[in-house]
N, C-alpha and C positions, 0 to 999 in steps of 0.2 A: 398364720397360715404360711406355709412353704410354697412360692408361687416361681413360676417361670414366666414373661414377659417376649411376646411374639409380634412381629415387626412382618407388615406385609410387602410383597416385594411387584415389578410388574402383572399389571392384569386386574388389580383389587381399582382400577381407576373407572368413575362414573361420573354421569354430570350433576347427580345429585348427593355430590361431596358437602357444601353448605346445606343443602332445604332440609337431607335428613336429619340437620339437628336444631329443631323446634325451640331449643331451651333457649332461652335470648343470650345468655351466658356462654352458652357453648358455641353457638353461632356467632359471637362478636368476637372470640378466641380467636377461633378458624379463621373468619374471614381477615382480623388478623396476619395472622401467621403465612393465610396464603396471600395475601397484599405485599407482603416481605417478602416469600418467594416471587412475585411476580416480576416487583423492582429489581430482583437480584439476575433475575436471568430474561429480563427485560422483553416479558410475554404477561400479559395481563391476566393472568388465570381465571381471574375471578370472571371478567365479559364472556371468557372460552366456554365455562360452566353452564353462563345463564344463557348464553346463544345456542350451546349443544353442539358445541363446535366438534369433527373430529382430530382436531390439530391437538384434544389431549390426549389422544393416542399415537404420536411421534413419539418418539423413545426422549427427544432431549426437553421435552413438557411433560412426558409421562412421570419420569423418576425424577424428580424436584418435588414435581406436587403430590406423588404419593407421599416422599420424604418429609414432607413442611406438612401435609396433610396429619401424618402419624404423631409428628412430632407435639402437633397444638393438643390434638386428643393426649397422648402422655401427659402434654404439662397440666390439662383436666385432671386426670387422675390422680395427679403426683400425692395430694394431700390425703387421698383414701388409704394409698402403700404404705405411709408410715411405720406405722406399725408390724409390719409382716415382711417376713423372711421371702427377702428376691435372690433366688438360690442362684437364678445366670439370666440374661437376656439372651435372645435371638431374633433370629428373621429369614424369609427368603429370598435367595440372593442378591436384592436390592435391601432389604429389613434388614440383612446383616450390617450395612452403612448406620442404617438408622438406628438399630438396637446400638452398634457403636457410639451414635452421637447421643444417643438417652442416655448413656455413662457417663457420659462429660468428658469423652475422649477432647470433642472438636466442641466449638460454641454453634449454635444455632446459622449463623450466616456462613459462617464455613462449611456448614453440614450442607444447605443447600448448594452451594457454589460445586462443591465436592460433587451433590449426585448430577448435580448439568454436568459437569465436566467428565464424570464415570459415561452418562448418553451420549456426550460430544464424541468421545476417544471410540465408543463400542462401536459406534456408528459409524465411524471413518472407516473401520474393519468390513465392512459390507460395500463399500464401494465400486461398484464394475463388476457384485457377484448379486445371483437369483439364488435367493437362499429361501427355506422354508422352514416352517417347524409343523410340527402335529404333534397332540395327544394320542395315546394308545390307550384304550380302556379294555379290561377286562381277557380273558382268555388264554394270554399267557403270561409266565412267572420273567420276574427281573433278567433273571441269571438266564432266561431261554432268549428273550428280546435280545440281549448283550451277544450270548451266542452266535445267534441270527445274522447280526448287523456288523459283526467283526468283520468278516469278509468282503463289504461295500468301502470302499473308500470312500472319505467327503459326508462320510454322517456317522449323526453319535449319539448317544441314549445322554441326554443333557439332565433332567432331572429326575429324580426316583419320587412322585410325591407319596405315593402309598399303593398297599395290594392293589394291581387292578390301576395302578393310574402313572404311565410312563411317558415322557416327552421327547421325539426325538426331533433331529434337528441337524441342517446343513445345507451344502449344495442342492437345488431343485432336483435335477437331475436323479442323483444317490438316491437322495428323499421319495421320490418316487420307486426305486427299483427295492427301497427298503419295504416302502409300503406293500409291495407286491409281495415280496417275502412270507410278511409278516400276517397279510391275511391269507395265506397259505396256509402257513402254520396255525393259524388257530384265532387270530385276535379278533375279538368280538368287533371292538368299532373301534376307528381310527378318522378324528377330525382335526380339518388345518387348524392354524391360529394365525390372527393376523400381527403377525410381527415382522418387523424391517431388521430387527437383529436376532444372529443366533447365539445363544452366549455359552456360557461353562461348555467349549469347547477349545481346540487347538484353532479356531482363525481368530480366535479373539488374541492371539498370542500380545502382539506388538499393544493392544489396550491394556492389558495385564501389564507391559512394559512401564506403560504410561502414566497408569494409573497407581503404582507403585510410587514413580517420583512424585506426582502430586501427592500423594494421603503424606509422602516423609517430608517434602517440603511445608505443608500445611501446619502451623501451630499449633500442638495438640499436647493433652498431660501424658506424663510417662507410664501410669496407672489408670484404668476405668475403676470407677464404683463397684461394681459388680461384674463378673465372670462373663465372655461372650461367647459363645458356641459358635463355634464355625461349621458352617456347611460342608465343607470340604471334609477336613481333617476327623471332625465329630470331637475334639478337643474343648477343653475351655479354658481360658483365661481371665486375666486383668492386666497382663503385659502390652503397653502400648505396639512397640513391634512388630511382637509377634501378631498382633491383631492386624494392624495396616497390612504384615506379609501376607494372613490369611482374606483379606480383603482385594488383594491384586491379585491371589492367586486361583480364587472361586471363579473367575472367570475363563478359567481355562478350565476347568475342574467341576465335572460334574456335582448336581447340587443333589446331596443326602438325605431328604429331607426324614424321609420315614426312618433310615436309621437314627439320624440325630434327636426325635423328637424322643423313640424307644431308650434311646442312653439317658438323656435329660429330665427324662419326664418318670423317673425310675425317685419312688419318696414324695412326689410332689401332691401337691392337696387342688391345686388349679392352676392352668394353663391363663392367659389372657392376650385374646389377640389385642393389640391395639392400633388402631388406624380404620381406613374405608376397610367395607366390606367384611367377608364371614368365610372366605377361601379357605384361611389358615383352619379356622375352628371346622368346618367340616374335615378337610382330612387327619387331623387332630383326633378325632372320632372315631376313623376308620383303623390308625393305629395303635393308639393305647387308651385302657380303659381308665382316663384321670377326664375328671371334666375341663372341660374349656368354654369358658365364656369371650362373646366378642363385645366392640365400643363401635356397631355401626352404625347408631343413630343416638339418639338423644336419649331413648328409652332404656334401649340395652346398656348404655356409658350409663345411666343413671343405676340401672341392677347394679352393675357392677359393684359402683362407690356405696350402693347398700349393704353388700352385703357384706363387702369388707370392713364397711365400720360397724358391721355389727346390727346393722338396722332391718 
């Protein structure tokens, strides 16, 4: 089977990262892997989970444990892929790190180190500002949103995830005069999100700076295993590089998703999200007709490795 591999990015985080996976195998994995991220960026994830803490929604706990989350599920799988054609990885905007470190760009400890250090920098970018995001659902087209919102300074249509589902994002302020805009014009519904960062825009500049010299200074091969799709460009590669470039530079650069998925997903026999949750596989659905299965619990990870071996 000709598969593409999908890496989720902020928001896929819950406190039932461990308990959804029942299989004793697959929970001693995880809990694992998120043990090693815990010690790595020295926050105990594992007590955060079982208390239901909301400190796993801070951006510099969020992106590690989705990260080391995604990663354990992958190394699950690795033994079903064998055999089948992984035509490219990807992810959103945070899954783009991770699809990178499933190639064997970076090792495991450096993968995590990297996504605290990508929350550390993003997050210094929000300092002394009231920033907001929201979701736009339904009622008007990309290109009408984009239209709309050029004229506000301080806010920017940040992701495309599919027909019907746009994120924008900035100053509160804008944010606000955007929203007015925009249910003027037509848009069905429009709900916050609760995030402390606004990202793939222009205030992320100086973290795209930073995060740049991190990914070059960090130890990595000159080649991934397989091709990575960037969000930005809609490109793929196996060029170290170029990859790190397109990894510093998503942050300032609106995320593609629904285009990227329509270029990629062009030949392919299945999609496979892999990590918490099923974000990715729903809007997956809504833009191309290729199936996608997700790894969000014990059962589904289980489909999965069935059917690809054949069972």
């Amino acid at each position: 089977m000709k598969l593409v591999l999908l890496f989720p990015g902020q928001g896929s985080q819950h406190h039932q990262l461990l308990e959804y996976y029942q299989d004793p195998s697959h929970y001693h994995v995880l809990h694992t892997w998120l043990n090693q991220c815990s010690s790595l960026i020295k926050t105990n994830c594992i007590d955060l989970l079982a208390e239901r803490s909301s400190l796993i929604h801070q951006t510099e706990i969020t992106q590690p444990l989705i990260l080391s989350h995604s990663l354990g599920v992958y190394h699950l799988l690795q033994p079903a892929l064998a055999h089948h054609d992984i035509v490219c990885v990807a992810g959103h905007s945070l899954g783009e790190l991770t699809a990178a470190c499933a190639v064997g760009l970076f090792d495991t400890k450096q993968a995590m180190i990297l996504a605290h250090q990508r929350a550390v920098v993003m997050q210094e970018c929000m300092l002394n500002r009231d920033i907001a995001m929201h979701v736009v659902l339904g009622g008007l087209s990309v290109a009408h949103i984009d239209q709309l919102i050029q004229t506000i300074p301080d806010v920017w249509l940040v992701n495309d995830n599919c027909d019907g589902q746009v994120v924008i994002g900035g100053l509160t302020s804008a944010v606000d005069d955007a929203i007015a805009v925009l249910k003027e014009a037509g848009a069905r519904k429009i709900i916050p999100l609760p995030m402390s960062v606004v990202s793939h825009c222009p205030m992320l500049e100086q973290a795209s700076v930073k995060f740049k010299s991190l990914l070059t200074q960090t130890p990595h091969k000159l080649q991934s295993s397989w091709p990575v799709a960037s969000n930005h460009t809609l490109t793929l590669t196996t060029d170290a590089e170029i990859i790190i470039d397109h990894l510093s530079q998503q942050l300032v650069h609106r995320v593609q998703f629904r285009s990227m998925i329509q270029k990629i997903g062009q030949g392919i026999d299945l999609f496979i999200e892999v990590g918490p949750g099923s974000i990715l596989t729903n809007l997956v659905k809504k833009i191309i007709d290729v199936p996608c299965m997700n790894t969000s619990n014990s059962e589904q990870l289980q489909a999965v490795c069935h059917l690809l071996k054949g069972k």
